[in-house]
C-alpha positions as CSV (number, residue, x, y, z in Angstrom):
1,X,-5.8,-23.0,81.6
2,X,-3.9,-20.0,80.6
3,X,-2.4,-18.0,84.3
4,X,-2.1,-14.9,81.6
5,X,-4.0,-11.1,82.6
6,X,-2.8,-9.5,79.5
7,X,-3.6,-9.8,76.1
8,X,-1.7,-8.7,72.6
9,X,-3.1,-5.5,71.7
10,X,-5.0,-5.7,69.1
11,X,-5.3,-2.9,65.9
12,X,-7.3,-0.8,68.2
13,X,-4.7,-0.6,71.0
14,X,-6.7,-2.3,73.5
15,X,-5.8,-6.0,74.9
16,X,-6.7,-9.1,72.4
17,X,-7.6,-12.3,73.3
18,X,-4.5,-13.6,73.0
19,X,-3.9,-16.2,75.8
20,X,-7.6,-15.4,77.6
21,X,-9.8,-18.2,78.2
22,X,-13.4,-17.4,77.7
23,X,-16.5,-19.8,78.6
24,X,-19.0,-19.6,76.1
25,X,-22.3,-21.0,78.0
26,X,-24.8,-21.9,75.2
27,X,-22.0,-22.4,72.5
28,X,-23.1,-24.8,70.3
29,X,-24.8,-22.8,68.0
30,X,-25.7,-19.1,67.0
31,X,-24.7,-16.5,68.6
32,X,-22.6,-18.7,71.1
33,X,-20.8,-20.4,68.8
34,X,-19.8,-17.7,66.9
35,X,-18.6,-16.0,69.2
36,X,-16.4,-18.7,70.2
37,X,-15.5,-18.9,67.1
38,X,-14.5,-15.2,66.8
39,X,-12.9,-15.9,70.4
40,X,-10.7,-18.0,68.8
41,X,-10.1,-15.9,65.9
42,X,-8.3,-13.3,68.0
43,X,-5.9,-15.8,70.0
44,X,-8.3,-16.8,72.7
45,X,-9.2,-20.0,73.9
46,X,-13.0,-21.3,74.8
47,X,-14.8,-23.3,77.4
48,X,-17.8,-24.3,75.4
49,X,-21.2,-25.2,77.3
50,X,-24.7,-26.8,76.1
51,X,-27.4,-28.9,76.6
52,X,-27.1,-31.2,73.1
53,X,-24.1,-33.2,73.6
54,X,-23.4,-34.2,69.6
55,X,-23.9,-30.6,68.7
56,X,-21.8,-29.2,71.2
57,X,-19.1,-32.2,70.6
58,X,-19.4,-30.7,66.9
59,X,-18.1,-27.5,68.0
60,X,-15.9,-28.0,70.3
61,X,-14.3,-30.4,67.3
62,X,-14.2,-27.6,64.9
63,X,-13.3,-25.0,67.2
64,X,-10.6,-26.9,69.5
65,X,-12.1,-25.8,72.9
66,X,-10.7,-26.7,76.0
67,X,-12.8,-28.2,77.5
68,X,-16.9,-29.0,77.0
69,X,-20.1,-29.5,79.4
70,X,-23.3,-30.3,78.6
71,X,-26.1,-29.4,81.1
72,X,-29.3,-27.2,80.8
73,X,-28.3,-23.5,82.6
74,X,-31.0,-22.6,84.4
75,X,-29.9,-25.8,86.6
76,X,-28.5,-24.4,89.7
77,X,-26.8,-27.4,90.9
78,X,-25.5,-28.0,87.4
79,X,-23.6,-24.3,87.1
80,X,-22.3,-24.0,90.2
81,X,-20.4,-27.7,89.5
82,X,-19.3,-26.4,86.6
83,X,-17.8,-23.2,88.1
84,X,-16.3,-25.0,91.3
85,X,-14.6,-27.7,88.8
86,X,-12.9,-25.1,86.3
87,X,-9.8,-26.7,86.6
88,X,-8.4,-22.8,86.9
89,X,-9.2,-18.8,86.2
90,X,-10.9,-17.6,83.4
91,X,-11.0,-14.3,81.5
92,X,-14.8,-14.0,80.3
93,X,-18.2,-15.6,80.1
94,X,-20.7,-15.2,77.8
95,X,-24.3,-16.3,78.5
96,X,-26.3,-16.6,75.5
97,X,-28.6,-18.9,76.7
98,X,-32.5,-19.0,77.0
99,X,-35.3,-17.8,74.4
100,X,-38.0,-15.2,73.8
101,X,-41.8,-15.9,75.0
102,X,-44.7,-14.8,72.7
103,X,-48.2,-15.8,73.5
104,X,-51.2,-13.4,74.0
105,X,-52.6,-13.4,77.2
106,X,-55.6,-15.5,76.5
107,X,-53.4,-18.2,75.3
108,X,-51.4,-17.8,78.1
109,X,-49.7,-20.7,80.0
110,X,-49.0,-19.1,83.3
111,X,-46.7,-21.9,84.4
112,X,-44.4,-21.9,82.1
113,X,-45.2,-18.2,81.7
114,X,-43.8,-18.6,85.5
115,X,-40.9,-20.8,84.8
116,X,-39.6,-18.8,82.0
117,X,-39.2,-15.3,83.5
118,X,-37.9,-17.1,86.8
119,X,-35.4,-19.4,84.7
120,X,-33.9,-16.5,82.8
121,X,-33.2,-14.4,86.0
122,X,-32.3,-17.7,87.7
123,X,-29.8,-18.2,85.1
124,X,-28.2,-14.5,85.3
125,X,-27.9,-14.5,89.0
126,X,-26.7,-18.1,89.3
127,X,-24.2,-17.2,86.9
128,X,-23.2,-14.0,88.2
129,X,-22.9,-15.6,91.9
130,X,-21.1,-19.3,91.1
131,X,-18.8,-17.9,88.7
132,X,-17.4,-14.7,90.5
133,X,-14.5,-16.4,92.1
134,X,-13.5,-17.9,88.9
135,X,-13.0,-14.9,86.7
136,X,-10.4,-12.8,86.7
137,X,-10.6,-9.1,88.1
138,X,-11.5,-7.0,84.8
139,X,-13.2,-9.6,83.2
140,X,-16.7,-9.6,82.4
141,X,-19.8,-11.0,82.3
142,X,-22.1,-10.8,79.0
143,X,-25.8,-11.6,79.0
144,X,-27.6,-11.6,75.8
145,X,-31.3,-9.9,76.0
146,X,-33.0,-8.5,73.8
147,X,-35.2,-5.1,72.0
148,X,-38.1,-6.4,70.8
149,X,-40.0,-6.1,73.8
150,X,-39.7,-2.2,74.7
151,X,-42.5,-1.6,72.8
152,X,-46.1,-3.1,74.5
153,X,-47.9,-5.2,72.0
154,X,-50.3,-8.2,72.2
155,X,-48.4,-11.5,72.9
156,X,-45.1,-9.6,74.5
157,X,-46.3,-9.2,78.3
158,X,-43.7,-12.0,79.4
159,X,-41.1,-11.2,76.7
160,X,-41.4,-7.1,77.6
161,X,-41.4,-7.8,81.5
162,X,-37.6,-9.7,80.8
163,X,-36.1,-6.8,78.3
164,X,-36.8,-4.3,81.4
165,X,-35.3,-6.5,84.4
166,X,-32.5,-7.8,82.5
167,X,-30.9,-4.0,82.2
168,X,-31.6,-3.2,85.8
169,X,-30.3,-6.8,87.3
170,X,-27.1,-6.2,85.4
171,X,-26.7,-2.7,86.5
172,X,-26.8,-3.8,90.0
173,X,-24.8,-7.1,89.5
174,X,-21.7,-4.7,87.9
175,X,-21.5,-2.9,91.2
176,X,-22.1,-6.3,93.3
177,X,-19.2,-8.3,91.4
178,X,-16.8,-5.4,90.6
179,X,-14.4,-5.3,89.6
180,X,-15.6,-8.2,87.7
181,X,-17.4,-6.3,84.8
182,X,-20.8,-6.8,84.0
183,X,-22.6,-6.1,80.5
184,X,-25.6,-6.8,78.5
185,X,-26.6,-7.1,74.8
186,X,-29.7,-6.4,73.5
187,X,-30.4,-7.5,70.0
188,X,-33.1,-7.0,67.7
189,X,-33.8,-9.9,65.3
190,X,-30.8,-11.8,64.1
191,X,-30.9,-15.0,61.6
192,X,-29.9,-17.8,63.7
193,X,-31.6,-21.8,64.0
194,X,-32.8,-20.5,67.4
195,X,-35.0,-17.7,64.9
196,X,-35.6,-20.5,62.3
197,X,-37.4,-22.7,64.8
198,X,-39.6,-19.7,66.4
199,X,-40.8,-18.7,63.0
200,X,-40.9,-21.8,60.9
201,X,-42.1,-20.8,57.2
202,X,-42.5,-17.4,58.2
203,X,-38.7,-16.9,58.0
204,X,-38.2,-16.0,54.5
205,X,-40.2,-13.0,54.9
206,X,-39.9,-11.7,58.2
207,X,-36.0,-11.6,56.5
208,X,-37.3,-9.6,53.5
209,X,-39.1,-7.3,55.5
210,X,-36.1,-6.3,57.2
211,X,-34.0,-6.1,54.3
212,X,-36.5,-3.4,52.6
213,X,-36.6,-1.2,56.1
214,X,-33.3,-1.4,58.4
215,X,-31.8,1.4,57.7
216,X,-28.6,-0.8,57.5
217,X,-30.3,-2.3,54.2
218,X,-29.4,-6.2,55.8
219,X,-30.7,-8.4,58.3
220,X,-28.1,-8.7,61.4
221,X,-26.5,-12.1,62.0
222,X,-24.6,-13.9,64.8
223,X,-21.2,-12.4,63.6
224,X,-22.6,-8.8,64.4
225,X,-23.5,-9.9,67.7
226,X,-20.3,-11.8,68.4
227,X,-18.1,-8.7,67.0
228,X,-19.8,-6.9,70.1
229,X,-19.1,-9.3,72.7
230,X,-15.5,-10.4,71.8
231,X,-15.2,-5.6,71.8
232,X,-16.9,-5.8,75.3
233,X,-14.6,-8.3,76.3
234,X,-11.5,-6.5,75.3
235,X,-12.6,-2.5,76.3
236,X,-12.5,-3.1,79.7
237,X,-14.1,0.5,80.6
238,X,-17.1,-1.0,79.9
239,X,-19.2,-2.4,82.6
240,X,-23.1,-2.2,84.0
241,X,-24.6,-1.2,80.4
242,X,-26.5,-2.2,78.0
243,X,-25.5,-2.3,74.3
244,X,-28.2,-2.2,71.5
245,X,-27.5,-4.2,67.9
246,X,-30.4,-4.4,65.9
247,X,-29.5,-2.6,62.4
248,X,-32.3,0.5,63.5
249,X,-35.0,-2.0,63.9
250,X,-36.3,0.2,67.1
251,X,-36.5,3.0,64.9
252,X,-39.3,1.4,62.5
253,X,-43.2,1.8,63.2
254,X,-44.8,-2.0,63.5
């Protein structure tokens, strides 16, 4: 792996990707592997990690990564392997993995209610604690949360209880690993398989919905989110905060 702690700058003046080597952890599809993809794109190369070995061999195929693993994240034992056998430094890691729970509470499986909240913290500080002597001072961090559960409504007790810790366990993680930076995006809806599989037939229209009422007219997709990461990544005054990206979708009434 790259020794290098300086990118090209880029159009904006800030340091590109060029020569940075970035670990994408749930890479092999949506969000992840876009931005590995957009990673790429701006000179950088990628670590990719997931739990499907044929789709993440897919992906590392088309996107020449470095180097692939395949194990489930919130496996303790698993990511701090992975960390202690990086075969050297690394610039960034992204985190996309994990998924949204909705179930009312009468329907409520409090076991895997119990897993679920615990895994996706698990997974954050697991990350945050086996990989801080691999990256690189100035490097960062990103977490992918999410909006939708500011709001209370029936079915989002679990889902809301996440979107609240996840800011405040990043805020305190940024001052913990610093000068390792630590962000976290918080998206809204955006068309990946991972929102294909949640909503089934529904999909069609929960997409027309939000085409007739963002106020940005569309409905946001994995290359917005990615654009963000790869911009945390490379603005390295940003660190402990959260960053919305959900085309306004907070701003409509249910």
């Amino acid at each position: 792996m790259t020794g290098a702690t300086a990118g090209v700058p880029g159009t904006d003046g800030r340091p590109g990707l060029d020569g940075r080597t970035v670990v994408v952890i749930g890479g092999s599809s949506g969000i992840g592997r876009e931005t590995a993809r957009q990673v790429r794109a701006d000179g950088g190369q990628v670590v990719l990690v997931g739990r499907d070995p044929e789709r993440l061999r897919q992906a590392a195929e088309e996107l020449d990564a470095v180097s692939t693993a395949a194990f489930d994240a919130a496996d303790s034992d698993c990511v701090a392997r992975f960390f202690h056998d990086l075969p050297g430094p690394v610039d960034h890691v992204m985190v996309t993995a994990g998924s949204p729970s909705y179930a009312p509470l009468a329907e409520l499986d409090l076991d895997a209610a119990r897993r679920e909240f615990g895994d996706r913290l698990a997974i954050t500080l697991g990350i945050a604690l086996h990989s801080r002597d691999k990256v690189r001072p100035g490097g960062t961090l990103v977490f992918i949360g999410g909006t939708g559960g500011r709001r209370p409504g029936v079915g989002l007790a679990v889902v809301s209880a996440m979107t609240a810790a996840l800011p405040a366990l990043v805020a305190n993680l940024a001052l913990e690993l610093a000068p390792i930076r630590v962000n976290l995006i918080a998206a809204g809806f955006v068309d990946t398989p991972l929102s294909a599989s949640l909503l089934g037939d529904q999909l069609e229209a929960r997409r027309e919905d939000l085409r007739s009422r963002l106020p940005i007219g569309r409905v946001v997709g994995p290359a917005d989110v990615a654009a963000l990461a790869v911009h945390i990544m490379r603005n390295d005054a940003l660190t402990g905060a959260t960053y919305d990206i959900d085309g306004g979708q907070q701003l409509l009434a249910h």
